[in-house]
FIROMI-142440 format. One record per residue (C-alpha): x, y, z; residue in one letter. Coordinates in steps of 0.001 Angstrom, whole numbers, padded with zeros to 6 digits, always signed. Layout:
N
XYZA;...
END
This chain:
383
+013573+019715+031850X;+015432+022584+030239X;+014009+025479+029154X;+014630+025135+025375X;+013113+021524+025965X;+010426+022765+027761X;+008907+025373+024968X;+010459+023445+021983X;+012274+026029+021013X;+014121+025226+017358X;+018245+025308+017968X;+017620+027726+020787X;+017940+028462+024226X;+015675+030882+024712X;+012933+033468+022924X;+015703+036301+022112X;+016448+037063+018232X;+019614+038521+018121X;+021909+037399+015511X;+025046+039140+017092X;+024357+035702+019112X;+023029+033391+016921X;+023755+033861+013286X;+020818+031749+011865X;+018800+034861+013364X;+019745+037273+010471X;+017228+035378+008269X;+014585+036647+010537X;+012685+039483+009907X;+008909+039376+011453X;+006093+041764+010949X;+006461+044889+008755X;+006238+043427+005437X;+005933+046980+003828X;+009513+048024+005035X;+010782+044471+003940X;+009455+044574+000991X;+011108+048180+000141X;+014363+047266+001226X;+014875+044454-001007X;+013215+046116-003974X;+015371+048962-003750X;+018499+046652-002979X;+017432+045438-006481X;+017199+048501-007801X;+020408+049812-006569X;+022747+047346-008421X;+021076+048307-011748X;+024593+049793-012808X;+025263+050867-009277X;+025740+049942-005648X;+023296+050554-003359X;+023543+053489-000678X;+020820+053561+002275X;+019924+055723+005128X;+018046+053449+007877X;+016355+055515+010722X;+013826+054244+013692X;+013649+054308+017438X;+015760+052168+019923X;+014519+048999+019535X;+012643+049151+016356X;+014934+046389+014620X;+017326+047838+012558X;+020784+046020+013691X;+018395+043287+012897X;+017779+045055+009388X;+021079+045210+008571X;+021940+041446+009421X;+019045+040726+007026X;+019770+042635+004170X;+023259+040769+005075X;+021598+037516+005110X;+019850+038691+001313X;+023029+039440-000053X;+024695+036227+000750X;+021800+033827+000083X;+019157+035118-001933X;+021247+037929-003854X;+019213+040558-006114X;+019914+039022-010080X;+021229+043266-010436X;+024142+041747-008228X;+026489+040465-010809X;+029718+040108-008213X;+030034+038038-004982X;+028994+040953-002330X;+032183+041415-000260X;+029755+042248+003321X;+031306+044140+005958X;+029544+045109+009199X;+030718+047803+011788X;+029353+049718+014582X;+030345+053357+014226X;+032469+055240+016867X;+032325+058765+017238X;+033289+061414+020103X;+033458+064653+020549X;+036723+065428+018649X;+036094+062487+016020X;+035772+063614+012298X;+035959+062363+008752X;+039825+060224+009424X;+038508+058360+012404X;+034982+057666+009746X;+037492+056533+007191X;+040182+054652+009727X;+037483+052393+010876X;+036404+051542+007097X;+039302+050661+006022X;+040547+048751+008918X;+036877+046755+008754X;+038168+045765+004979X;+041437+044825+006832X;+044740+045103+005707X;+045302+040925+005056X;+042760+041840+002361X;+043836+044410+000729X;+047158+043713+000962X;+045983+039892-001042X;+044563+041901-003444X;+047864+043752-004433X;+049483+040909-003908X;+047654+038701-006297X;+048560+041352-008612X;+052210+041605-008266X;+052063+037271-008679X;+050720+037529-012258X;+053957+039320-013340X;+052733+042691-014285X;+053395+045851-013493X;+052407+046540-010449X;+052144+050288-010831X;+050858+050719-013807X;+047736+048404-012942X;+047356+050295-009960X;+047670+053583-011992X;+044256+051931-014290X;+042398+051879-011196X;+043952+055076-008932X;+044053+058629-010320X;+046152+059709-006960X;+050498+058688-007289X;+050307+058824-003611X;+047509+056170-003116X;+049709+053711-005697X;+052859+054111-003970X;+051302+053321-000820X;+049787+050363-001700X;+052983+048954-003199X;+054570+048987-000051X;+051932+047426+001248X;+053241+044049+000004X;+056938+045115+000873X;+058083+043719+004407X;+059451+046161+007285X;+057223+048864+005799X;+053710+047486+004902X;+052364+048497+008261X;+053454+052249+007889X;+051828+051996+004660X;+048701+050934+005680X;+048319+053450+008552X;+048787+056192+005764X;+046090+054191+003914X;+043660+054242+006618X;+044167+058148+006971X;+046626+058156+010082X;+049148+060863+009873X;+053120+059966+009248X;+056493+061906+010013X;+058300+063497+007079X;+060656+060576+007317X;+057696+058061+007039X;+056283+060427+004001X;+059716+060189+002359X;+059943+055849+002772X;+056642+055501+001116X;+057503+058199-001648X;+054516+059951-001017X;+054024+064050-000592X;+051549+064295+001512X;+049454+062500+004274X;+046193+061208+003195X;+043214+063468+003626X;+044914+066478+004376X;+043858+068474+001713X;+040443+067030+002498X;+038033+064435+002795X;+037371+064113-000845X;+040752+062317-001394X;+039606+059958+001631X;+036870+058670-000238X;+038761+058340-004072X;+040861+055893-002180X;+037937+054005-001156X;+036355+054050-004022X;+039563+052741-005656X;+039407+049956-003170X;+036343+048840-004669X;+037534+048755-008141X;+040257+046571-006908X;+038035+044181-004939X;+035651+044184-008531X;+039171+042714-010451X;+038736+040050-008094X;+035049+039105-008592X;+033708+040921-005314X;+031194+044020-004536X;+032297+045855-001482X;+028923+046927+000430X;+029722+048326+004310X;+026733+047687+006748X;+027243+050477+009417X;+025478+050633+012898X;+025164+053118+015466X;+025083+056342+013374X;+023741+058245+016441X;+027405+058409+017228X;+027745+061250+015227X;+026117+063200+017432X;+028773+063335+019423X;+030609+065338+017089X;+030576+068725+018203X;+032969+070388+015778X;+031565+072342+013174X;+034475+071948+010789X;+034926+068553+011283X;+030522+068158+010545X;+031677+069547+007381X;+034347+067208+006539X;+032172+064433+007686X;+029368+065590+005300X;+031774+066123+002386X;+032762+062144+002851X;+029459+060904+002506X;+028546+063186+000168X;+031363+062077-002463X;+030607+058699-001009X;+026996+058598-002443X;+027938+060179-005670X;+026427+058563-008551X;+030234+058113-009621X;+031072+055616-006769X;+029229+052523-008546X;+032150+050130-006154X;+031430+050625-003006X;+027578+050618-001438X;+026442+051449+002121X;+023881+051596+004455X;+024132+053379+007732X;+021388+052511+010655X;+020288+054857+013348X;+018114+055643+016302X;+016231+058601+015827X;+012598+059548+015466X;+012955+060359+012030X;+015583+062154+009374X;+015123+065651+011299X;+016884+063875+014448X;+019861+062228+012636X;+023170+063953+012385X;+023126+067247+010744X;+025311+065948+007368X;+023312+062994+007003X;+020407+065142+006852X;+022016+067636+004402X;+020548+068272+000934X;+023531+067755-000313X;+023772+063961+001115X;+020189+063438+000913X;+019838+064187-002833X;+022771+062254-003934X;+021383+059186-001699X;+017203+060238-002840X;+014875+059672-000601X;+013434+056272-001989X;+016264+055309+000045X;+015876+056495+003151X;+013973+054003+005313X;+011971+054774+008129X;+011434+051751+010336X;+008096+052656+012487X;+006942+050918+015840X;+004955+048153+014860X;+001177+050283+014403X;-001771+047885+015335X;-003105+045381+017548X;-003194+043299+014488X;+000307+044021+012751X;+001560+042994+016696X;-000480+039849+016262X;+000786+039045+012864X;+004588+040030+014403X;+004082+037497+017403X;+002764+034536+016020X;+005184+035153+013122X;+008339+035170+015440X;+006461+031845+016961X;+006703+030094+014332X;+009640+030051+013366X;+011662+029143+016493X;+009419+026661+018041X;+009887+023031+016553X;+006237+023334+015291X;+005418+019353+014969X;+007374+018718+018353X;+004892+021954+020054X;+001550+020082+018470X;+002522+016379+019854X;+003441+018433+023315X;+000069+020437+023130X;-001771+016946+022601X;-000097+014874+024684X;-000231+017217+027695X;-003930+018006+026631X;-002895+021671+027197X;-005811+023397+024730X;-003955+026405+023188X;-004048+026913+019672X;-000466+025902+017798X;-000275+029452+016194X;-000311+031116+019597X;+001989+028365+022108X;+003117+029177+024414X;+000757+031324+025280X;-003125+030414+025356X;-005457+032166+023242X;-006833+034471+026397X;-002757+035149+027367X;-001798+035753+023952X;-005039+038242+022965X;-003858+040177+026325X;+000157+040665+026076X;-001050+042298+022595X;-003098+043898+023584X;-000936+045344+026589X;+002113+045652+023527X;+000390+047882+020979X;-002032+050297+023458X;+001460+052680+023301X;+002785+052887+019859X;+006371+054336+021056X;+006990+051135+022946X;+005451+048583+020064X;+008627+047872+018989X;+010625+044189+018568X;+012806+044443+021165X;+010417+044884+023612X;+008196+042505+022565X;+010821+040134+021823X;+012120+040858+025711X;+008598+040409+027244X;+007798+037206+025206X;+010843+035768+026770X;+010411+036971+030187X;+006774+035556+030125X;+008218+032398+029121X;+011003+032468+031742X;+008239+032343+034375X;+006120+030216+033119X;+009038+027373+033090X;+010354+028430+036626X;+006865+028323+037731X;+006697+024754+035835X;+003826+025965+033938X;+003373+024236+030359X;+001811+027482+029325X;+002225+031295+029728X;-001267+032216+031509X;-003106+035613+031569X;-001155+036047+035386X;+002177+035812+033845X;+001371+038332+031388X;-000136+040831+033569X;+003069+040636+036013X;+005539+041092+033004X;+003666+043137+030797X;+002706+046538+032179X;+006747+046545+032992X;+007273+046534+029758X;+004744+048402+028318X;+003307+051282+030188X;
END
């Protein structure tokens, strides 16, 4: 019998949440109701004439790619009634190196919006028989940002435009096709971000919210340049200006708390645009209970519960239903083992021990995960 057969799993093959892999997983979000519950009020919150604009910080492993595909999975199916446009959701991991600064930040924005879609936008302009330029003169306060996006829907040049969109540098002769004076962000980043911003109050004509869900913001660590620290704090400080009601974000990190996070996002000038109430901590999971309530939580959901109960009685097995696979002396001890360090109580590795158990059990061609399996997998884990 297969594995997934052989703990009932529910449109699974194994114990592993990860909705990178399976996207029914972003609905998933198991123990610490307190941080749920403050994300989605303050998602509420934040489209009260607004957009909103998070800071998400906790330790490797502590769920918050998983964050981020929920407050994904909110936005598309349970939407705050503050959210008055169809969110326009786009998800990227942040890369940063040494030499990066506030044009690579921008380059990978705009290329996550995509040029197909902006360039539809213009487009669907242009089709209604208006002027082109002078709609995109209602909406843009920079010449150079309208001229560029007019080429964008002109063939043999749209592709020079967009790189000058996304922040890349052009030739004079490049410059002097798009009828622009200068490249984009080289006065500084502040022009960067009026573009995007722009781009949100084109995507709004068109009944959509722009809202960018970026990972791995311990990337900008790597930056080492001070100038370019500067430029990268003067983006998302403009960025999370009360002005910018177009285009929300949230950026997720590891980090131990605010103090370890790159220096900008960390400023006072970033942090009091952004306010606190929206920085989220996301702690290890703190008790024996809360690791209880996480477990048997995660259990059932992706175990087929009335095909685990006719198993359970058929095979005369004796384990509770809120604790299979594991019986009720197994499942008391791998919690026990998972919350005596609080550094390591974290999803992942419960999440990766759960299935681990489970992968013995089955090769063993045991029905249940016993105390044995658990003390073999879980000190590995754990201590």
């Amino acid at each position: 019998m297969e594995f997934r057969e052989w703990f009932c799993l529910k449109e699974r093959e194994s114990f592993i949440i990860d909705p990178k892999i399976n996207e029914t997983d972003a609905k998933f979000y198991f123990g610490q109701d307190n941080v749920k519950q403050k994300i989605t009020r303050q998602l509420r919150h934040s489209y009260v004439g607004g957009v909103p604009k998070m800071l998400l910080v906790g330790q490797y492993g502590s769920g918050k790619t998983q964050m981020l595909f929920y407050v994904r999975h909110l936005l598309l199916n349970q939407p705050p009634p503050t959210l008055k446009l169809k969110p326009r959701i786009v998800m990227l991991d942040i890369e940063m190196k040494s030499k990066s600064n506030h044009k690579d930040l921008h380059l990978q924005l705009m290329e996550s919006i995509s040029k197909g879609v902006v360039s539809d936008w213009v487009g669907s302009i242009a089709k209604k028989g208006l002027n082109l330029e002078e709609e995109l003169r209602k909406i843009f306060d920079d010449e150079n940002v309208v001229q560029a996006l007019v080429k964008l829907i002109v063939g043999g040049i749209d592709y020079v435009a967009w790189r000058w969109l996304t922040g890349q540098d052009l030739s004079i002769k490049e410059l002097e096709q798009l009828r622009v004076t200068r490249n984009l962000g080289q006065i500084g980043a502040g022009a960067m971000v009026d573009e995007l911003v722009g781009i949100g109050r084109l995507a709004e004509l068109f009944g959509e919210k722009i809202v960018f869900l970026m990972d791995e913001a311990e990337r900008f660590l790597n930056v080492g340049d001070s100038d370019a620290l500067n430029a990268l704090e003067d983006y998302f400080r403009d960025l999370s200006e009360k002005r910018n009601a177009s285009v929300g974000f949230f950026v997720a990190g590891t980090a131990g708390g605010l103090d370890e996070t790159a220096r900008f996002l960390q400023s006072g000038a970033v942090i009091t645009r952004i306010g606190m109430q929206n920085v989220i901590l996301i702690p290890p999971i703190p008790t024996l209970d809360d690791v209880k309530s996480f477990v048997t939580q995660m259990l059932s959901e992706i175990i087929d519960q009335t095909v685990a109960d006719r198993t359970i009685k058929e095979n005369d097995l004796g384990v509770p239903l809120a604790t299979y696979p594991f019986d009720a002396d197994s499942f008391d001890l791998f919690c026990e083992y998972a919350s005596q360090d609080i550094t390591k109580a974290v999803p992942r590795n419960i999440i990766n021990a759960i299935n681990e158990c489970a992968i013995i059990a089955w090769d063993e061609q045991k029905r249940v995960i016993d105390s044995d399996i658990v003390t073999g997998i879980a000190p590995l884990v754990f201590e």
